[in-house]
C-alpha positions as CSV (number, residue, x, y, z in Angstrom):
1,X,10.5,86.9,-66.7
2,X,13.2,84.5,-68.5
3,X,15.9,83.7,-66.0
4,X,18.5,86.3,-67.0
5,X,21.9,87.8,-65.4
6,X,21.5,91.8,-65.0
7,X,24.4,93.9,-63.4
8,X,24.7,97.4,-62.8
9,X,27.9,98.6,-63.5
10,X,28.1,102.5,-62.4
11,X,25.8,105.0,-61.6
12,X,26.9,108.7,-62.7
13,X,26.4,110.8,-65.7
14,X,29.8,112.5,-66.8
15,X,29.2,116.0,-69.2
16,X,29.7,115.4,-72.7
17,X,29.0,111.8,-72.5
18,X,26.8,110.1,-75.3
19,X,25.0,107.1,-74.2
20,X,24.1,104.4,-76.4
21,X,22.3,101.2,-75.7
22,X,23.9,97.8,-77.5
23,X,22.5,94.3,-77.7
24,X,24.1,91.4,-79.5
25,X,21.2,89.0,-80.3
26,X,23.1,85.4,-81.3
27,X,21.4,81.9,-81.4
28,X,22.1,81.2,-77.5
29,X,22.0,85.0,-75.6
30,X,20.6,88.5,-76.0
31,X,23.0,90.5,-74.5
32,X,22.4,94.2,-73.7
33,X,24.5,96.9,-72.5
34,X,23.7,100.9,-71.1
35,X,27.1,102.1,-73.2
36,X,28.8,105.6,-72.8
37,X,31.1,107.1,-75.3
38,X,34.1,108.0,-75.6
39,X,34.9,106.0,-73.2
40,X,33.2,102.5,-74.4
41,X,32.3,101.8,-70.4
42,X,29.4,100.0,-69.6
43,X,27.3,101.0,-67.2
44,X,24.4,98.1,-67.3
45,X,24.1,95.1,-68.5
46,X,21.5,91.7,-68.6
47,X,21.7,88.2,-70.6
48,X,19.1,86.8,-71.5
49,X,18.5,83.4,-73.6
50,X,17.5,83.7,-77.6
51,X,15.6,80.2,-77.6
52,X,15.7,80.7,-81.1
53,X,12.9,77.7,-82.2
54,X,10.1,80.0,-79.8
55,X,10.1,81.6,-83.4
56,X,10.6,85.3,-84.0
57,X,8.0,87.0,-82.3
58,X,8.6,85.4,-79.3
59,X,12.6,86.6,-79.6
60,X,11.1,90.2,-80.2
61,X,9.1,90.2,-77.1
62,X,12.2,89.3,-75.5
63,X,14.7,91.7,-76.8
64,X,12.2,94.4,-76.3
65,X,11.9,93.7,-72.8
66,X,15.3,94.2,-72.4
67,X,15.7,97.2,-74.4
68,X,13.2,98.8,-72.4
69,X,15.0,97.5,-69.2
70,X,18.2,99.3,-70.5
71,X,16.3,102.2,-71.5
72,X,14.7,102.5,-68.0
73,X,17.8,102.0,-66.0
74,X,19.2,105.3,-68.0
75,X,16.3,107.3,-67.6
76,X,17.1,106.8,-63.6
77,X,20.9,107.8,-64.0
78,X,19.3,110.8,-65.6
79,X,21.1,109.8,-69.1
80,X,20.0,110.5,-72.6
81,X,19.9,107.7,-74.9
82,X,21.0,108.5,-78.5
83,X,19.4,105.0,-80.0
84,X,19.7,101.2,-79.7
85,X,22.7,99.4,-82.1
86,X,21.7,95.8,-82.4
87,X,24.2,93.3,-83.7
88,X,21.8,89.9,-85.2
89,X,23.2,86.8,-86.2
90,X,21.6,87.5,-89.4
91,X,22.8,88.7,-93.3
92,X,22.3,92.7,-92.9
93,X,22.4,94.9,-96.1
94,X,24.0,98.4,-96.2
95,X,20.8,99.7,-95.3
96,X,20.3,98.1,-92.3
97,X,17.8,95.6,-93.5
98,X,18.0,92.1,-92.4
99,X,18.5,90.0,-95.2
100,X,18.2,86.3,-94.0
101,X,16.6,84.6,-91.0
102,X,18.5,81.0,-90.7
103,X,18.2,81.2,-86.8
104,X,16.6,84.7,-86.1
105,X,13.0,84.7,-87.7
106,X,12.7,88.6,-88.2
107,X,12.8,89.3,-91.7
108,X,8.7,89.7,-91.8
109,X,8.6,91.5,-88.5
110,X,8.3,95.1,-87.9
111,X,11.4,94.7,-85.4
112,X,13.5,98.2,-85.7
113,X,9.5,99.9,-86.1
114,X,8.7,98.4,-82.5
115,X,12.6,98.6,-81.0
116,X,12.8,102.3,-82.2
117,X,9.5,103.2,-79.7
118,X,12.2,102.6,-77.0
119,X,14.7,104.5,-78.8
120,X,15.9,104.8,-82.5
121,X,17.1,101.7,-83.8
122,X,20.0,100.5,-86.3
123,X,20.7,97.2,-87.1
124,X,24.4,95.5,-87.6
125,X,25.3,92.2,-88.5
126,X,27.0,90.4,-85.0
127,X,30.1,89.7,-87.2
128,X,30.9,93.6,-87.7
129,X,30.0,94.6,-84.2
130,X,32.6,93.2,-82.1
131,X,35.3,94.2,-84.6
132,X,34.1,97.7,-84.2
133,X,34.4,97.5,-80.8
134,X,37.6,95.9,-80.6
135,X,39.3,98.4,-83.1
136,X,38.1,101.2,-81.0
137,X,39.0,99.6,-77.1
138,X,40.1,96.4,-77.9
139,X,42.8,94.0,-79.4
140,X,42.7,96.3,-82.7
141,X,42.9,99.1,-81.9
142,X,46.7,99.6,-82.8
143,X,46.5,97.8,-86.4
144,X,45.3,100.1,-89.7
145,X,43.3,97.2,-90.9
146,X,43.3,93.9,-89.2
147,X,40.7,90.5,-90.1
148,X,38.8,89.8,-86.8
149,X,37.5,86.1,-86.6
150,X,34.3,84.8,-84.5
151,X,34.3,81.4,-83.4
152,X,31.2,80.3,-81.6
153,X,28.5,78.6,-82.6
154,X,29.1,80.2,-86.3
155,X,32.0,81.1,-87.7
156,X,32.3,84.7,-89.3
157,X,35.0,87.4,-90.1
158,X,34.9,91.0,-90.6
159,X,37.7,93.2,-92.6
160,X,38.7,96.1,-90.7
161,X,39.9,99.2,-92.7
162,X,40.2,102.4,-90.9
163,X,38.5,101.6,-88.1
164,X,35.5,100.7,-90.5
165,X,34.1,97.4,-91.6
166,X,34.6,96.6,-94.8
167,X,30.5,94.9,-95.9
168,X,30.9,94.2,-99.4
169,X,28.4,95.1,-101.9
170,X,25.9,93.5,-100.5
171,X,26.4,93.2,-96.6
172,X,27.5,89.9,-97.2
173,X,31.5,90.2,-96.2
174,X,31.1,88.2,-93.0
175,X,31.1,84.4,-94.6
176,X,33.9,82.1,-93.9
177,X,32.5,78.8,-93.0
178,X,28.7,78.0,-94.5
179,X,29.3,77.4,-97.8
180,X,30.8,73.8,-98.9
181,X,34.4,73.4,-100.0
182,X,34.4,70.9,-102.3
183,X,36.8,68.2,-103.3
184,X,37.0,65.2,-105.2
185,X,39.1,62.0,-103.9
186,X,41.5,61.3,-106.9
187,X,42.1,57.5,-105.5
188,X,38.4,56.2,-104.6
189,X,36.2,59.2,-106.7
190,X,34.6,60.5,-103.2
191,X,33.0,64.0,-103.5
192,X,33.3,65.7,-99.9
193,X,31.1,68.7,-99.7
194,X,32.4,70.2,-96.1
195,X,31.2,73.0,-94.5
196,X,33.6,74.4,-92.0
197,X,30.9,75.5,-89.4
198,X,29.8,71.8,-89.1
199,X,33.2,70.6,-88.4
200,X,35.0,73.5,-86.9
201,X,32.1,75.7,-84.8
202,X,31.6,74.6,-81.5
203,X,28.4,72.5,-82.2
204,X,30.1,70.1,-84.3
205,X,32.4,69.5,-82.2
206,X,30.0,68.0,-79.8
207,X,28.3,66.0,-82.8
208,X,31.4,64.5,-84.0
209,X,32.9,64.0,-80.4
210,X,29.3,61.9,-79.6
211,X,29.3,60.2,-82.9
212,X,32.7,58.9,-82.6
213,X,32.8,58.3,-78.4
214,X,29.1,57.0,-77.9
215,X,28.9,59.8,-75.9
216,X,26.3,62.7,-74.6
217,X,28.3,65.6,-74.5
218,X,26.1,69.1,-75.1
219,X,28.4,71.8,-75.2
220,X,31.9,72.6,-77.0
221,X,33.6,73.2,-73.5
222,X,33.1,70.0,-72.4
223,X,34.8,68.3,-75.7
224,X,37.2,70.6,-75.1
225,X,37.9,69.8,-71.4
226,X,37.6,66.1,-72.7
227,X,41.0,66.9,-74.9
228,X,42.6,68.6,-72.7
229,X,42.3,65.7,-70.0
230,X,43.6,62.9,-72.3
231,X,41.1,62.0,-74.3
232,X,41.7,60.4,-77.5
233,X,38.6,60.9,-79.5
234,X,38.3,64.2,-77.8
235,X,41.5,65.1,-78.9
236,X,41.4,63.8,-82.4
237,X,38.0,66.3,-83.1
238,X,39.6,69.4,-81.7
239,X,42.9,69.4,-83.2
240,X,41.5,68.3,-86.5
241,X,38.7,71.6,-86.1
242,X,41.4,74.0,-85.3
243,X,43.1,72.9,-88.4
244,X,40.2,73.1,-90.6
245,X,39.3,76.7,-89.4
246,X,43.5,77.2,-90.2
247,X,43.0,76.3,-93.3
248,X,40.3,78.6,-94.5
249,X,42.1,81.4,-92.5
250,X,45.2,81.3,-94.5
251,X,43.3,81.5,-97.1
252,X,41.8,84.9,-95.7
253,X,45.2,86.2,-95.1
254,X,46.2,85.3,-98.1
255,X,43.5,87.3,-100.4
256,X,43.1,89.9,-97.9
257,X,46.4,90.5,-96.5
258,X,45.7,92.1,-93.3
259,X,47.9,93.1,-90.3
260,X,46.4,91.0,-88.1
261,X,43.8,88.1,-87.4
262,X,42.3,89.3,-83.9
263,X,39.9,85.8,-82.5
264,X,36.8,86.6,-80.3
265,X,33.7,84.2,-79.7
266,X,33.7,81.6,-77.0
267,X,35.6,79.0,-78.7
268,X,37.9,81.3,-80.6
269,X,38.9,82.8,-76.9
270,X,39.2,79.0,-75.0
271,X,42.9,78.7,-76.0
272,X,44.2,75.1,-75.4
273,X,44.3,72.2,-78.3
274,X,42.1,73.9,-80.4
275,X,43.7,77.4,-80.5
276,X,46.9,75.8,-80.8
277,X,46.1,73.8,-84.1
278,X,44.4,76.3,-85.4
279,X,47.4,79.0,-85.2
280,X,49.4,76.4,-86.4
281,X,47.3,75.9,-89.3
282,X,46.6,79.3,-89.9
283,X,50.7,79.9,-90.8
284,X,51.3,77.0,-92.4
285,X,48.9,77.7,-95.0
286,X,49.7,81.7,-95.6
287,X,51.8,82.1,-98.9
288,X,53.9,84.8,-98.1
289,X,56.7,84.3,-96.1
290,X,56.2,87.7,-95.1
291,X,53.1,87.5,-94.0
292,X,53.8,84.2,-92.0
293,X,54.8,86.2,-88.6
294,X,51.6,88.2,-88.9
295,X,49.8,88.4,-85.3
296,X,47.1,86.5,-84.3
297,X,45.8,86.9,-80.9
298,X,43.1,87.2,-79.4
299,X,40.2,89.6,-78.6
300,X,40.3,91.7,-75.6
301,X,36.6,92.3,-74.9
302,X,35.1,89.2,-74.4
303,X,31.7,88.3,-74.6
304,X,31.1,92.2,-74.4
305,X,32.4,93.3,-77.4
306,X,29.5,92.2,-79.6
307,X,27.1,94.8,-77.3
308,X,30.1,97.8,-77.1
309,X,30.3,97.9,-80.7
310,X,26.8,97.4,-81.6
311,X,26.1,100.9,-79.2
312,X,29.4,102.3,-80.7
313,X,27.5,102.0,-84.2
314,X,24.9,104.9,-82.6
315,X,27.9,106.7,-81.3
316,X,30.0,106.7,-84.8
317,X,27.1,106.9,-87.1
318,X,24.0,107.5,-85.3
319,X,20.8,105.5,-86.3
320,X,20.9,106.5,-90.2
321,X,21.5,103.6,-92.3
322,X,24.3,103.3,-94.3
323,X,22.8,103.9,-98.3
């Protein structure tokens, strides 16, 4: 077995309970949860790593090892698993079909035939997940309609309303940072073609903080802690990344117009520097005066709010994709 980090949580079966199994499957972890509702308390949970490159099937062997795991621990509480939500780092339609495969190689794979022998599957996209869960336990949960923001190794959004996420036509109203914003230097005719999740997510920040220090760095936190120590160069890529991602989140606020901005993911949630210039940013470049005061905070869940809401999806909507 992969090394992993499993925890139970509680063992006792309340009457009325519905019990839901949720995994968030990113680039770095699998993460899945034994979930009862109403309540959103977790009563399992095991990390795994994605290892992504291994290629798909090797991730599907993985995250049905798991599954199974979760399903097995509830079969000794003696609780009855409605189905498996599964938030993917992936493009997801409105019918639950995964749409794109730029770090998770499913697409081709029989993945929710195989998943669903566990337990009836339905697939999310990771950037509407968490706001679920967070508008039903978490940070959100007091706002109509609110943006909530993941900052990680990607960058994504999902538009609350209602509770609900709002997916576009297509499934595709999660983008905020992949596609190139480009400019054109009026002095010296440069074209930049930026994308914000290689300047702003937490990857980049250790490529630009190794490019520009000669250094070896190999995780955001440690860029991070670099800036908040003193560090010049350190300082200089975090600031100037929190202000990028306040940039295109003005923006948001400004074409949305939401109630809120609430921040999960691991860099979103490491405060310091970076959150700092990034709230900053954020407000400077909101039109409104009115909307200037807006809240932004961050998410209450944690790193377990991409699991809760994946299993809240089972609870809300049961395993019948959205048509």
């Amino acid at each position: 077995m992969r090394p992993s980090a499993q925890q139970d949580l509680g063992i006792s079966v309340t009457q009325g309970e519905v019990f839901a199994i949720g995994i968030d499957l990113g680039g770095t972890k699998i993460a899945a949860g034994l979930v009862s509702f109403p309540s959103g308390k977790i009563h399992a949970k095991e990390i795994v790593p994605t290892l992504p490159a291994r290629g798909g099937e090797a991730v599907l062997a993985d995250t049905l090892a798991v599954a199974q795991r979760m399903k097995n621990r509830a079969d000794r509480m003696g609780a009855a698993v409605q189905g498996i939500g599964l938030g993917i780092a992936e493009l997801v339609n409105l019918d639950g079909e995964i749409t794109s495969e730029y770090s998770i190689r499913w697409r081709s794979l029989p993945a929710r035939e195989c998943l669903s022998e566990v337990a009836p599957t339905r697939f999310e996209s990771d950037a509407r997940a968490p706001a679920v869960a967070e508008a039903l336990f978490g940070a959100g949960a007091n706002f109509r309609n609110f943006v909530y923001l993941t900052v990680g190794t990607g960058i994504s959004y999902s538009l609350i309303i209602d509770g609900r996420p709002y997916a576009g036509a297509h499934g595709h109203a999660i983008i905020v940072a992949s596609g190139p914003l480009t400019s054109e230097c009026e002095k010296c005719g440069f074209l930049s073609n930026q994308v914000l999740e290689e300047f702003a997510a937490g990857p980049s920040l250790v490529t630009r903080y190794n490019q520009h220090a000669n250094a070896a760095a190999t995780k955001g936190q440690e860029v991070t802690a670099a800036a908040a120590s003193g560090d010049p160069v350190a300082k200089h890529v975090v600031e100037s990344a929190g202000a990028a991602l306040g940039n295109s989140v003005g923006f948001l606020v400004n074409v949305l117009d939401p109630e809120a901005i609430v921040v999960g993911g691991g860099l979103g949630l490491a405060g310091g520097l970076y959150w700092d210039s990034f709230v900053k940013a954020t407000r400077s470049h909101i039109w409104s005066e009115v909307s200037t005061g807006l809240p932004i905070i961050k998410a209450q869940l944690g790193a377990e709010a991409g699991l809760i809401g994946a299993a809240a999806m089972i609870w809300k909507h049961g395993v019948k994709q959205q048509g």
